[in-house]
DSSP file (Angstrom, degrees, kcal/mol; ACC not computed):
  #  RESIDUE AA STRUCTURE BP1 BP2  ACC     N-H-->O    O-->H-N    N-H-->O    O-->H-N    TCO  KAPPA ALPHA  PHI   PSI    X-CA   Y-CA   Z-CA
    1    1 A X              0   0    0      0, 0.0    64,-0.2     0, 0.0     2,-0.2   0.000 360.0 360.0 360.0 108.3   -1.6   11.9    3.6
    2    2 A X    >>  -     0   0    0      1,-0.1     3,-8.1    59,-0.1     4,-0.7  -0.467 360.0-104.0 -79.6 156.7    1.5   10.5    4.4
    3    3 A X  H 3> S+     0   0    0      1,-0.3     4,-2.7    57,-0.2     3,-0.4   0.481 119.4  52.9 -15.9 -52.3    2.4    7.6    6.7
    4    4 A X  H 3> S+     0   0    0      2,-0.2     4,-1.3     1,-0.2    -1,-0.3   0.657 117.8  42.2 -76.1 -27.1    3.7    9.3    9.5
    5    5 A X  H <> S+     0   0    0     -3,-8.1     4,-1.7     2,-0.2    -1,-0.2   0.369 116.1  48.8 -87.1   6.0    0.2   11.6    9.5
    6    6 A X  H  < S+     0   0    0     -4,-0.7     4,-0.4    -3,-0.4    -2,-0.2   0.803 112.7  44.4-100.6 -28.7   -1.6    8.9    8.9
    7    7 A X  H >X S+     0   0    0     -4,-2.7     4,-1.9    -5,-0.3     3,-0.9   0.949 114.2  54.5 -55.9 -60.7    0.2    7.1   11.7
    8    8 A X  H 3X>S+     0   0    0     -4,-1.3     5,-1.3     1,-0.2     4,-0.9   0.944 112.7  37.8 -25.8 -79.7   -0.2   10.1   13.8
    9    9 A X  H 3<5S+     0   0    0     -4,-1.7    -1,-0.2     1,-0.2    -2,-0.2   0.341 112.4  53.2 -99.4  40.0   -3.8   10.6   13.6
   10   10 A X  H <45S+     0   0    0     -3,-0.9    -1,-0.2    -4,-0.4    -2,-0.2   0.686 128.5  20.8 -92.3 -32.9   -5.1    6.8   13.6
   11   11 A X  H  <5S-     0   0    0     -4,-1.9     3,-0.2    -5,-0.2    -3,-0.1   0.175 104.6-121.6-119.9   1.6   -3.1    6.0   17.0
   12   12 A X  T  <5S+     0   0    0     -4,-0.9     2,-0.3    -5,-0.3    -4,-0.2   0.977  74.5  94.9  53.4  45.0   -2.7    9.3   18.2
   13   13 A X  S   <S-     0   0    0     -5,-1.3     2,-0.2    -6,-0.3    -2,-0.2  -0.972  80.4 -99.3-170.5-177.2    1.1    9.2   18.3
   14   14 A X        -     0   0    0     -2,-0.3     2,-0.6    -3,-0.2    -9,-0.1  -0.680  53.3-114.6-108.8 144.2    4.2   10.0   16.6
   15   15 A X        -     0   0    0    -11,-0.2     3,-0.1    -2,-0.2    -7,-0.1  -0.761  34.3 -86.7-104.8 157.6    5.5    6.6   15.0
   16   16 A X        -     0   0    0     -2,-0.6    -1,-0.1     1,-0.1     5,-0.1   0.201  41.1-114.9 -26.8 135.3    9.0    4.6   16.0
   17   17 A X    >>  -     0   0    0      1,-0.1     3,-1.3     2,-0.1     4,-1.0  -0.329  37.9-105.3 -64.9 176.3   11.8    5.7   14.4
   18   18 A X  G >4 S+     0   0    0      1,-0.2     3,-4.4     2,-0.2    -1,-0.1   0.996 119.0  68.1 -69.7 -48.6   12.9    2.6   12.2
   19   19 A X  G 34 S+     0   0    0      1,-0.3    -1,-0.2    -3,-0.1    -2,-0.1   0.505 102.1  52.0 -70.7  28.5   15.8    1.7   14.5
   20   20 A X  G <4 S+     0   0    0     -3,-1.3    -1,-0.3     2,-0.1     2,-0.3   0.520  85.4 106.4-102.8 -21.8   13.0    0.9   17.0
   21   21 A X  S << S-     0   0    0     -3,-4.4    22,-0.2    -4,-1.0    21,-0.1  -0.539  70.0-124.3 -77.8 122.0   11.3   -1.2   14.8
   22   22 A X        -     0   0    0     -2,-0.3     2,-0.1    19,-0.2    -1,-0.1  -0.202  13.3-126.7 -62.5 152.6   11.4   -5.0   15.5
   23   23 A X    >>  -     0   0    0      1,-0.1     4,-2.0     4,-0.0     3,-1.1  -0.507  38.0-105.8 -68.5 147.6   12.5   -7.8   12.9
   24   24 A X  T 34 S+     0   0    0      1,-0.3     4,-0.2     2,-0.2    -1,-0.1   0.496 125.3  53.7 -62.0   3.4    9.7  -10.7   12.6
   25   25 A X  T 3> S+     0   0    0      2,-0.1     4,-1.6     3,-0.1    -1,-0.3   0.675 110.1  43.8-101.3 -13.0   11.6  -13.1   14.5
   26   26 A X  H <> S+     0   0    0     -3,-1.1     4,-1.2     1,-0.2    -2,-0.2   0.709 120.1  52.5 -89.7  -9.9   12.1  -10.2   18.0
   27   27 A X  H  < S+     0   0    0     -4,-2.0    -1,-0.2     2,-0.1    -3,-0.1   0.914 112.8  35.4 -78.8 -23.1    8.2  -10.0   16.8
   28   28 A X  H >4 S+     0   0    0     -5,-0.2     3,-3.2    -4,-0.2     4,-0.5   0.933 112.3  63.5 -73.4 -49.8    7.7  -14.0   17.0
   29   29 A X  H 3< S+     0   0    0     -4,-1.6     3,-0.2     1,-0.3    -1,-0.2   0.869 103.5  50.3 -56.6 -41.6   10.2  -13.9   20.1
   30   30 A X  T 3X S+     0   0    0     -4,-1.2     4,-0.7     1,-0.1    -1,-0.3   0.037  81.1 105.9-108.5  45.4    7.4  -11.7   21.9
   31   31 A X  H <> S+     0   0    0     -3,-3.2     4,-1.0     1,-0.2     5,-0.5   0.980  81.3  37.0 -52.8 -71.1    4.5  -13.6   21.4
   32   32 A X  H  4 S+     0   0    0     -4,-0.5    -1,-0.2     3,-0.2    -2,-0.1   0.516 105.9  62.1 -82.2  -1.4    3.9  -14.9   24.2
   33   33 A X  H  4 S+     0   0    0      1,-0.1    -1,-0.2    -4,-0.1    -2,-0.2   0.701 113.0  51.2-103.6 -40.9    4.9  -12.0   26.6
   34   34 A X  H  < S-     0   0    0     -4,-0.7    -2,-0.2    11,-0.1    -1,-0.1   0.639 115.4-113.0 -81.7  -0.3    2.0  -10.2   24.7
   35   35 A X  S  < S-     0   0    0     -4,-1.0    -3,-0.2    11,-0.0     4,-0.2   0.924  88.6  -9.4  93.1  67.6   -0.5  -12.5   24.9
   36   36 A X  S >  S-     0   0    0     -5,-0.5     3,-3.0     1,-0.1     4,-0.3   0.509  82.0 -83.4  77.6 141.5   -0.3  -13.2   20.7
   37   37 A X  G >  S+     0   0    0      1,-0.3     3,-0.9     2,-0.2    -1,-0.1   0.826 119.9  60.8 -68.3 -34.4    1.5  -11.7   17.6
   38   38 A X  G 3  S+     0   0    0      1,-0.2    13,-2.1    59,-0.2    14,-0.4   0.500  97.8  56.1 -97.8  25.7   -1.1   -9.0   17.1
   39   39 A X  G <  S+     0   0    0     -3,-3.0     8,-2.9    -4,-0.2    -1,-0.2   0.262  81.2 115.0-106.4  23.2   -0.5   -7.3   20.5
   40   40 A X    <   -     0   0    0     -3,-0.9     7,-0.4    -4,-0.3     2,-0.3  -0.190  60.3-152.8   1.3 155.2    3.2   -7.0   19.3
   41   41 A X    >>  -     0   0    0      9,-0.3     2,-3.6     5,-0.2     3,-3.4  -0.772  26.3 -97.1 -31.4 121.6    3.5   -3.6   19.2
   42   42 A X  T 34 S+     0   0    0      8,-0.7   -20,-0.1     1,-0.4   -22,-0.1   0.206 121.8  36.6   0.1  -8.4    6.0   -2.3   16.9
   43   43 A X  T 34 S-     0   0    0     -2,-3.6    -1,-0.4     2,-0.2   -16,-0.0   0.179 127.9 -91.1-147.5   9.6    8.9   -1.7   19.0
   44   44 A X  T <4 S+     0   0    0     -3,-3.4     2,-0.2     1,-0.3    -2,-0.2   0.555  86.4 124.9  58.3  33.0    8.0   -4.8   21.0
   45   45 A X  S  < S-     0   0    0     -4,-0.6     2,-0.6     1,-0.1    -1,-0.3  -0.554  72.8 -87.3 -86.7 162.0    5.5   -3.3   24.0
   46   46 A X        +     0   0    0     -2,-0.2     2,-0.4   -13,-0.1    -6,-0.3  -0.706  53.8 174.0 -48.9 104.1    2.0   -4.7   24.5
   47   47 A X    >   -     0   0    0     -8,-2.9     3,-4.1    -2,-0.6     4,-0.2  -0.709  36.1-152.5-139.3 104.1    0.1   -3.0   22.5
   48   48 A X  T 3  S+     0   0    0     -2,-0.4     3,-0.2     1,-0.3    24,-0.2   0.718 110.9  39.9 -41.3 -40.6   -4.3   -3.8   21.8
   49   49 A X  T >> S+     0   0    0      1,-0.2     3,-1.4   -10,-0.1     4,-0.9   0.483  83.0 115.7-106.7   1.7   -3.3   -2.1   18.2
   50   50 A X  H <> S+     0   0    0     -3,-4.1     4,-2.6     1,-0.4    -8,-0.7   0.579  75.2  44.9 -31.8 -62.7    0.0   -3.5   17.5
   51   51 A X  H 3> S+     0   0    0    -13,-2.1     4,-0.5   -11,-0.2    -1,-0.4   0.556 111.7  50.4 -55.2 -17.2   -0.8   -5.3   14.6
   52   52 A X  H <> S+     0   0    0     -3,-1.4     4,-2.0   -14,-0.4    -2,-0.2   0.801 112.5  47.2 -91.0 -13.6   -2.6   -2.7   13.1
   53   53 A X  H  X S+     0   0    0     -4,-0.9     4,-2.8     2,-0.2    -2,-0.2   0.930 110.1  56.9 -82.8 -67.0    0.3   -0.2   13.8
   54   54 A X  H  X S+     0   0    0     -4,-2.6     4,-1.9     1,-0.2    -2,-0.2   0.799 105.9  53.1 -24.5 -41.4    2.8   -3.0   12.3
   55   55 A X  H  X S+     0   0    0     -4,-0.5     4,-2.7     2,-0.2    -1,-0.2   0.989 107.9  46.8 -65.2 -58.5    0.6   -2.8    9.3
   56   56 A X  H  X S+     0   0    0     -4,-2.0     4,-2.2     1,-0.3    -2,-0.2   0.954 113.7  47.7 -37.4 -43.9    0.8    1.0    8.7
   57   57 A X  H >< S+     0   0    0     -4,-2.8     3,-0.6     1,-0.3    -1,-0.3   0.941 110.4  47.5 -73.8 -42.3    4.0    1.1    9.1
   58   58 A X  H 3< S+     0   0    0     -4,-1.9    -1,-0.3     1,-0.2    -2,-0.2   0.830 109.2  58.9 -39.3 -47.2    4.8   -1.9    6.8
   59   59 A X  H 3< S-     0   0    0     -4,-2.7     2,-0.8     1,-0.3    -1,-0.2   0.901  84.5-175.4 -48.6 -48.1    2.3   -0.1    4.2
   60   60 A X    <<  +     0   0    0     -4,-2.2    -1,-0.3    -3,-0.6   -57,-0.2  -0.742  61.0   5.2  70.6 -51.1    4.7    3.0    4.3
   61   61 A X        +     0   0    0     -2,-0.8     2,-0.8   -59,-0.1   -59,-0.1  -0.408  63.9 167.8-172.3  69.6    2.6    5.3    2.1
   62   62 A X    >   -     0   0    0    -61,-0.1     3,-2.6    23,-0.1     2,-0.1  -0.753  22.9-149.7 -97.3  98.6   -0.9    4.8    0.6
   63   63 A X  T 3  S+     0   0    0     -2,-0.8    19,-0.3     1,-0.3     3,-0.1  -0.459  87.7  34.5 -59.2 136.8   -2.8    7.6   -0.9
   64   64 A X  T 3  S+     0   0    0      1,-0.4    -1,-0.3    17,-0.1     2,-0.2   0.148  75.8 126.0 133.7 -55.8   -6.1    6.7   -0.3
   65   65 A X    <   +     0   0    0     -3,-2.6    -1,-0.4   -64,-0.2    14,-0.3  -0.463  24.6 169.6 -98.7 147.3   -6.2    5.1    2.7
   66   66 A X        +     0   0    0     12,-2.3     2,-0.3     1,-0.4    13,-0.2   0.731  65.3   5.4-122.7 -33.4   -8.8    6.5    5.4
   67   67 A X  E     -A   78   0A   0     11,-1.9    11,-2.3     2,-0.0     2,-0.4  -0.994  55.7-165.0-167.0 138.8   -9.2    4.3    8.4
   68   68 A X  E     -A   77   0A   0     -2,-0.3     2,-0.3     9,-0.2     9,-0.2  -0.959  21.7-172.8-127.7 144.0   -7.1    0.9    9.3
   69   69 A X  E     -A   76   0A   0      7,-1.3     7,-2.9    -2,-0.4     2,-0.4  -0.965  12.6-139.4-135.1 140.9   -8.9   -1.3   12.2
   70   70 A X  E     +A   75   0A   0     -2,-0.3     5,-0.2     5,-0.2     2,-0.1  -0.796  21.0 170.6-117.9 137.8   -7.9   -4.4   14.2
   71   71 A X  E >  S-A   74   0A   0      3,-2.0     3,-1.9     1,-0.9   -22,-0.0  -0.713  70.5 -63.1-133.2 106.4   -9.8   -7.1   15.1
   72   72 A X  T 3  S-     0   0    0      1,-0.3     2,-1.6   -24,-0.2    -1,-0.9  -0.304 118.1 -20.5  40.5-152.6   -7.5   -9.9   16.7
   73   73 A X  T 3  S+     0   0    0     -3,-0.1    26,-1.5     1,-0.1    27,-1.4  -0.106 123.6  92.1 -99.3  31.9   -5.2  -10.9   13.6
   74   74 A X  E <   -Ab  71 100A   0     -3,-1.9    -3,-2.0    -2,-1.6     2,-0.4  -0.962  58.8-162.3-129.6 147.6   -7.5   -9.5   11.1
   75   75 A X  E     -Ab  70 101A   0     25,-1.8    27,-5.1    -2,-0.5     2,-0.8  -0.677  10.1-147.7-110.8 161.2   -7.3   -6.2    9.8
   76   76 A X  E     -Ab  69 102A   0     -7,-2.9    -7,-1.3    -2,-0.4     2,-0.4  -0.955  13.3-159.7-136.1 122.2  -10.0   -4.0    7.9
   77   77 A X  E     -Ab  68 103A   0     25,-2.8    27,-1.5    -2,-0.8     2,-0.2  -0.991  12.8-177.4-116.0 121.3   -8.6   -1.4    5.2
   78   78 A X  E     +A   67   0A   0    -11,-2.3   -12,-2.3    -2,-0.4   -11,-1.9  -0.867  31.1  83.1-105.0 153.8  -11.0    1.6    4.2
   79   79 A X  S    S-     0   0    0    -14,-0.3     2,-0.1   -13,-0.2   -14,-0.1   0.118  84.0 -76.8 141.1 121.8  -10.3    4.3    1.7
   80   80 A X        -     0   0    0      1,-0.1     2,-0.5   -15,-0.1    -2,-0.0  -0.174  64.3-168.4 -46.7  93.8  -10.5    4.9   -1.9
   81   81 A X        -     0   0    0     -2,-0.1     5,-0.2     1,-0.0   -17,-0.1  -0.821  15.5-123.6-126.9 117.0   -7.5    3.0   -2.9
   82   82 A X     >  -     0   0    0     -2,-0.5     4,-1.2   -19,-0.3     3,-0.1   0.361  24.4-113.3 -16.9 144.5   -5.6    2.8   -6.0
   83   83 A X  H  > S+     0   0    0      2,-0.2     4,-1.8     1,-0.2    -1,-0.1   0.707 114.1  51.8   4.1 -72.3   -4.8   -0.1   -7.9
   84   84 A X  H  > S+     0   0    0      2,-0.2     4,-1.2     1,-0.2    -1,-0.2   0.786 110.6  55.4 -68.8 -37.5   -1.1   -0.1   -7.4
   85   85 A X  H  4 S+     0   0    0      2,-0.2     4,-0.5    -3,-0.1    -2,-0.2   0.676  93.0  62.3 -88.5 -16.2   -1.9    0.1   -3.8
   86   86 A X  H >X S+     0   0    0     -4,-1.2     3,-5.3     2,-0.2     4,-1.5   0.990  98.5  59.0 -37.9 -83.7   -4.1   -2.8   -3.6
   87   87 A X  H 3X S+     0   0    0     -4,-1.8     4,-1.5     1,-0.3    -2,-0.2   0.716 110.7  43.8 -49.4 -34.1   -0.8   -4.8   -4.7
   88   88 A X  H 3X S+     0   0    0     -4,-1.2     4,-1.5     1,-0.2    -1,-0.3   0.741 108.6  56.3 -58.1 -18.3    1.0   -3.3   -1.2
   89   89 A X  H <4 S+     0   0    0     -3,-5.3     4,-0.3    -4,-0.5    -2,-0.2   0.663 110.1  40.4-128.3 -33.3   -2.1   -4.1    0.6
   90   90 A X  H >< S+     0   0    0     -4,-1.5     3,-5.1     2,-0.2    -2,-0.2   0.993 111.1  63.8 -78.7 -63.8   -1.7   -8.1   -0.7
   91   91 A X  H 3< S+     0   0    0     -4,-1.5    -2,-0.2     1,-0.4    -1,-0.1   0.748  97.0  61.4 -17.5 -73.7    2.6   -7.5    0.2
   92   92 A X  T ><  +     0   0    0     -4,-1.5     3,-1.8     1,-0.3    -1,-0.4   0.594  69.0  84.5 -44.4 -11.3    1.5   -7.0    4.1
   93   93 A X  T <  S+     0   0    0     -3,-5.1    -1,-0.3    -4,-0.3    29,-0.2   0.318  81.7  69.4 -77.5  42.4    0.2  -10.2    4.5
   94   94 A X  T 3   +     0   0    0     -2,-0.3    -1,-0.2     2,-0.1    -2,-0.1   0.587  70.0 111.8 -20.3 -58.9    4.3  -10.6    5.2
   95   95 A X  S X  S-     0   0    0     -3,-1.8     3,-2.8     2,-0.1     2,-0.1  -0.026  88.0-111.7 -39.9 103.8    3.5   -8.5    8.5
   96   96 A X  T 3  S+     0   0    0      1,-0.3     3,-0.1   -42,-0.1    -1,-0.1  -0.470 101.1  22.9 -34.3 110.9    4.2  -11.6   11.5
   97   97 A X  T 3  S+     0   0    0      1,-0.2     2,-0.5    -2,-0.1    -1,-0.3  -0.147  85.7 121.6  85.9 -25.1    0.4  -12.1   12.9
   98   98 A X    <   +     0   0    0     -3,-2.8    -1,-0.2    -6,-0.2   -24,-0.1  -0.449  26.0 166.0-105.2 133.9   -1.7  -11.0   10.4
   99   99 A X        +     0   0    0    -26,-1.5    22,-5.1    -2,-0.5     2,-0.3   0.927  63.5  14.2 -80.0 -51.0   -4.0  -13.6    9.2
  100  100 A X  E     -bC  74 120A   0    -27,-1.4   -25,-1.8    20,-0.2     2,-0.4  -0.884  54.8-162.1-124.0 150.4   -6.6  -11.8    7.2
  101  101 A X  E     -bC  75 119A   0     18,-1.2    18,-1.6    -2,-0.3     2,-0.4  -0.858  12.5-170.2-152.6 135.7   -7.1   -8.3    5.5
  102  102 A X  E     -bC  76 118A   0    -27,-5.1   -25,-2.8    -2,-0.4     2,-0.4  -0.943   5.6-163.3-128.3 118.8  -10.1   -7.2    4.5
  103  103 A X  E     -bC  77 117A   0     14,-1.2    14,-0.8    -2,-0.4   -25,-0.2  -0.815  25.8-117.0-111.5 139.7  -11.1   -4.1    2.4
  104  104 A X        -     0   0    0    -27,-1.5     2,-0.2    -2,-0.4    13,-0.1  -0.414  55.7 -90.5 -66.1 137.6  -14.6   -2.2    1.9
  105  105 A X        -     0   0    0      1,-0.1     2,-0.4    11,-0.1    -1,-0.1  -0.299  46.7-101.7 -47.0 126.7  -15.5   -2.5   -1.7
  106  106 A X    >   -     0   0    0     -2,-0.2     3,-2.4     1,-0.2    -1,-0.1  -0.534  14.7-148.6 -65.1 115.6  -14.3    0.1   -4.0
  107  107 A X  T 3  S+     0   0    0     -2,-0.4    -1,-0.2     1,-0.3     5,-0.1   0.783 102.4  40.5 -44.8 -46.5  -16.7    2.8   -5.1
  108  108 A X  T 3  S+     0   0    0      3,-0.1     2,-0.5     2,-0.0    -1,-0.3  -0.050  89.2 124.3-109.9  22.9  -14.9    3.3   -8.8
  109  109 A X    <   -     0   0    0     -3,-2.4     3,-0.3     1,-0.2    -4,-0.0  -0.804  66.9-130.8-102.6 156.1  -14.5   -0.6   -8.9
  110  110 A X  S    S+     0   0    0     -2,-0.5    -1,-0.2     1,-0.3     2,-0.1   0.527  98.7  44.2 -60.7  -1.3  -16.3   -2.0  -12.2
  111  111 A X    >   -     0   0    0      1,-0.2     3,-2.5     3,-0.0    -1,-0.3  -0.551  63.8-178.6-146.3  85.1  -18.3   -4.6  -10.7
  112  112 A X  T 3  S+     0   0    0     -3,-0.3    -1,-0.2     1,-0.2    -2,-0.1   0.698  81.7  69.5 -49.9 -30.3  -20.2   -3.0   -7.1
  113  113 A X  T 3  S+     0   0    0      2,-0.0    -1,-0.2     0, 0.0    -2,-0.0   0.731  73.0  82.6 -99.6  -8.5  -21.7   -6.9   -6.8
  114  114 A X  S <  S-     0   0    0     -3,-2.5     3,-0.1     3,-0.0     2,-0.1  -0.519  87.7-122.9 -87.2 173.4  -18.4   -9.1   -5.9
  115  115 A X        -     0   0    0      1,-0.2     3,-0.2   -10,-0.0   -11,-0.1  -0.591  52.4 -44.9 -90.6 166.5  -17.9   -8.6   -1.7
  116  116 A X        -     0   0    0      1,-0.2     2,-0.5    -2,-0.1    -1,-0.2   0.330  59.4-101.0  -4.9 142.6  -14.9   -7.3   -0.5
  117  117 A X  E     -C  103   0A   0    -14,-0.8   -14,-1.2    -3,-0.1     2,-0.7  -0.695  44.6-176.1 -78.4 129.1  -12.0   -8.1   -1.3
  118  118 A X  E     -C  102   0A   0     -2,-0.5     2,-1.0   -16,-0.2   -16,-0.2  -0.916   5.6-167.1-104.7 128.0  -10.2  -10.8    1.6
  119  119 A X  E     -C  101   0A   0    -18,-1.6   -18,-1.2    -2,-0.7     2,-0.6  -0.807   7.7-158.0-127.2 132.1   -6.8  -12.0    1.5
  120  120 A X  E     -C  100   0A   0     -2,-1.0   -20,-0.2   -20,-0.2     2,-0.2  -0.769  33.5 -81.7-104.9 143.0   -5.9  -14.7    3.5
  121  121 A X    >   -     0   0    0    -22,-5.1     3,-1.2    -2,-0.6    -1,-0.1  -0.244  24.2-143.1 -30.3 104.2   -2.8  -15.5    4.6
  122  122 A X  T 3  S+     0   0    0      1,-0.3    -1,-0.1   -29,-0.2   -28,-0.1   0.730 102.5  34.1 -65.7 -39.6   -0.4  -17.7    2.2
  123  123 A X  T 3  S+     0   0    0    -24,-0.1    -1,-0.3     2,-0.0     2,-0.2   0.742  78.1 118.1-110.0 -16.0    1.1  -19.7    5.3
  124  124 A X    <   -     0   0    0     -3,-1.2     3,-0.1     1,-0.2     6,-0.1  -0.412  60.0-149.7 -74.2 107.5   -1.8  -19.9    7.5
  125  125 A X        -     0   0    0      1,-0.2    -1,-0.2    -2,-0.2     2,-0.2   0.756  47.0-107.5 -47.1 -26.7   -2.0  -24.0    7.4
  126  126 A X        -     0   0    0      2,-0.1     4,-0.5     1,-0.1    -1,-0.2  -0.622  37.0 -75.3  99.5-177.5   -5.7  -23.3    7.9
  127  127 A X  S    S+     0   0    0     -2,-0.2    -1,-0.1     1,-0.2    -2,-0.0   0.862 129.7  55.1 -82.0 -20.8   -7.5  -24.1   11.3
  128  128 A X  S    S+     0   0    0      1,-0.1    -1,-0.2    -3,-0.1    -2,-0.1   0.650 112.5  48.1 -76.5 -33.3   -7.6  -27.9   10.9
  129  129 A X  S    S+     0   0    0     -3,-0.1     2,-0.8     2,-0.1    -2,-0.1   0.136  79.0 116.3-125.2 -22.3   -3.9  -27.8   10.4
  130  130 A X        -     0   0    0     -4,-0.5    -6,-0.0     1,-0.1    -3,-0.0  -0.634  68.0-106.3 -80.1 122.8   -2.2  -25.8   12.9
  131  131 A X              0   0    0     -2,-0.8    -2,-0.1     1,-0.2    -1,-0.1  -0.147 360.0 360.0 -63.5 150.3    0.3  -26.8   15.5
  132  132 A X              0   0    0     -3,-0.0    -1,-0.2     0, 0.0    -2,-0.0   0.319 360.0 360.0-136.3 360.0   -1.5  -26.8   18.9
C-alpha cells in the first residue's frame, strides 16, 4: 500500500500536496496556537492526529505498515515490517513533537521474548531536564 493510500484510509482524507507541508521551525512556530507540537497538523491546522499524519507522511512509503496511532507525542507502529523499514521508522524520530515510537513485536522476529521495540527521542533532555 502506498503512502498516499495508506494516508487516505488511516485519516480518511487525501494527503497535502508537499507545497503545503510545513518546515519544523513553521511546525515549532505553531505550538502553541495548537495547544502542543503533536496537534500540528501537517499544513499547520489543529489537528487531534497531526503528529501521527506528520509521521506518515515523513515515513513516505512502508510496505508493511497496517495501522499508525497517536497518543499525545507518542506514536504506536503496527504491521509486519521489514528490516530496512525499521531503519525509517528510527529516521522519524526527526518528525518536530514526537517523543516516543513504539512498535508491536514482530511475528518473523527471532527472539518473540524481548518487548517491543521503543525508541526514544535523541534530544528529549529527559523529564528532569526540560525547560519549563
Amino acid at each position: 500500500m502506498g503512502q498516499s493510500n495508506f494516508y487516505r484510509s488511516s485519516f480518511g482524507e487525501e494527503p497535502p500536496a508537499l507545497n503545503e507541508l510545513l518546515t519544523p521551525d513553521e511546525v515549532n512556530q505553531k505550538r502553541e496556537k495548537c495547544g502542543g507540537l503533536e496537534y500540528v497538523g501537517p499544513t499547520g491546522e489543529y489537528d487531534e492526529k497531526g503528529l501521527a499524519k506528520r509521521v506518515v507522511l515523513a515515513l513516505d512509503d512502508i510496505d508493511g505498515l497496517q495501522e499508525i496511532e497517536q497518543e499525545g507525542s507518542v506514536i504506536k507502529i503496527t504491521g509486519n515490517i521489514s528490516p530496512t523499514a525499521k531503519k525509517k521508522i528510527t529516521l522519524v524520530q526527526g518528525v518536530t513533537g514526537l517523543q516516543t515510537t513504539e512498535r508491536d513485536p514482530d511475528p518473523h522476529d527471532p527472539d518473540p521474548s524481548k518487548p517491543p521495540s521503543k525508541t526514544k527521542d535523541p534530544h528529549d533532555p529527559g523529564p528532569d531536564r526540560r525547560r519549563t
